[in-house]
Residue, then its C-alpha position, 0 to 999 in steps of 0.5 A: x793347234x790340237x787339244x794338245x798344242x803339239x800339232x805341227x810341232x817336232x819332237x825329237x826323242x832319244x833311245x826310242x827304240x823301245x821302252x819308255x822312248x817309244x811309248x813317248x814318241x808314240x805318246x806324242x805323235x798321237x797329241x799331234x807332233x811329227x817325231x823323229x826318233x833316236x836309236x842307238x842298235x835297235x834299227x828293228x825297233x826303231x824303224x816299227x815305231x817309225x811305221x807305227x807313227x806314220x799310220x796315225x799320219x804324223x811324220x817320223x824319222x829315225x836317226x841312229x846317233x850315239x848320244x853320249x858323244x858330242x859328235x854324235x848328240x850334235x849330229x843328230x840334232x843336225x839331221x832332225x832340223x835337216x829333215x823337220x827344220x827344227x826341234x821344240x821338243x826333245x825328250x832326253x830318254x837315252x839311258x841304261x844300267x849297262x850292267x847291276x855291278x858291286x862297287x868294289x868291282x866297279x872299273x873306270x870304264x864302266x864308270x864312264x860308260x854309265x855317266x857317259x849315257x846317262x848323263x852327259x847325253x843329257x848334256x849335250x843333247x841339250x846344248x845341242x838344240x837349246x841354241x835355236x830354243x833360245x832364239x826361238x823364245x820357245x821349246x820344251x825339254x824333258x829329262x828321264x830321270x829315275x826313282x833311283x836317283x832318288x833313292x840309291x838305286x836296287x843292287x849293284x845298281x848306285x853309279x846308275x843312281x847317282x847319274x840319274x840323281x844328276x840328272x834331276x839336279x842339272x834338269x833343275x839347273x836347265x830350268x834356271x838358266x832357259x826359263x828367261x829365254x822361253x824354255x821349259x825344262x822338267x823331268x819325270x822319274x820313273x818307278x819300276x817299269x816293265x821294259x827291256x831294261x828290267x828283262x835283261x837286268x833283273x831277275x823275276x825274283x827282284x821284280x817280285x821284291x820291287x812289286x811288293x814295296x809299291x802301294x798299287x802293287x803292280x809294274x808301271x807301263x811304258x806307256x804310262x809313262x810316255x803320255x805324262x812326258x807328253x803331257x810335259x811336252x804339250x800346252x796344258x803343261x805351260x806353268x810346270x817348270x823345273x819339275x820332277x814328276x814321279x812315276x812309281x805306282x806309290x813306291x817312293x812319296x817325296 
């Protein structure tokens, strides 16, 4: 075992493609873990990381799943024990805005598009692995929530909010349930973070507003976000159960 604990342990992350997917897999591939990283149409991104990962020497695989079906959750978790055996982390990262909309224009489609990713990929990438978990009497799990499931979310962005803060309470639920059975789940919330996600849904004056309401009065890093969920991944972390940890610079205290 490493510092970490997380040598020869797999991890499997989902939406690793870029953003704060990738800083986590990288985060723990340098605590020790071999990775397998999920993708949905990023091969580009995802297969770098893939080579990034292998340079340190850890194993890495990447995995193209559409994790908000259960096909597709399921299959995924299929291929990484194929591979890997088994997974003892996973990293429930998969997430998006899909587009900032008003609520009177809000459809059904995109309504099930947005809970589809961003909460029931949660769901079911869980179910997928918490099986061999269970048996195994060890795993961990972490959720991406976000500060707007705390707080309603920025513009035309509340049926996002509202799936995140979903997310925070089924990570709490998760806890109940798998903490008898040697599982840990928690979950982190990240602020305003500079990624592809805020390049295609923001705009540099939005971001100027968010920057001015967050007391250390800059942007967070994906990698400042992916070494906390590596950090939640690893032993260090043994006694945190069913917590949100935020990552905001300050801009929301709870």
């Amino acid at each position: 075992m490493g510092s970490n604990g997380m040598e020869g342990r797999i991890a499997l992350v989902t939406g690793a493609s870029s953003g704060i997917g990738r800083a986590a897999a990288i985060a723990l591939a340098e605590c020790g873990a071999d990775v397998a990283l999920n993708y949905l149409k990023n091969r580009e991104g995802a297969e770098a990381t893939v080579q990034q990962i292998a340079a340190m020497g850890r194993r890495a695989l990447a995995v193209q799943a559409d994790v908000s079906t259960r096909a597709g959750a399921f299959q995924l978790a299929a291929r990484v024990r194929s591979q890997f055996g088994r997974v003892d982390v996973l990293v429930n990262n998969a997430g998006d805005l899909i587009e900032r909309r008003p609520l009177r224009d809000f459809t059904d489609e995109l309504w099930d598009r947005v809970m589809d990713l961003n909460l029931r990929s949660v769901f079911l990438c869980s179910q997928a692995v918490m099986g061999e978990m269970i048996d195994r009497r060890s795993g961990v799990i972490i959720n991406v929530g976000s500060i707007a499931g705390h707080n309603g979310g920025g513009p035309g962005a509340a049926v996002y909010a509202a799936s995140k803060a979903a997310v925070h309470c089924l990570t709490k639920g998760f806890a109940k349930e798998l903490a008898p059975h040697g599982v840990r789940v928690n979950a982190v919330a990240p602020g305003v973070v500079m990624t592809p996600f805020h390049e295609q849904h923001s705009t540099p004056e939005m971001l100027a507003q968010f920057t001015a309401g967050i007391p250390l009065g800059r942007l967070g890093s994906p990698e400042e976000c992916g070494r906390v969920i590596a950090f939640l991944a690893s032993d260090a972390a043994s006694y945190i159960h069913g917590e949100m940890i935020e990552i905001n610079g300050g801009q929301l205290m709870v």
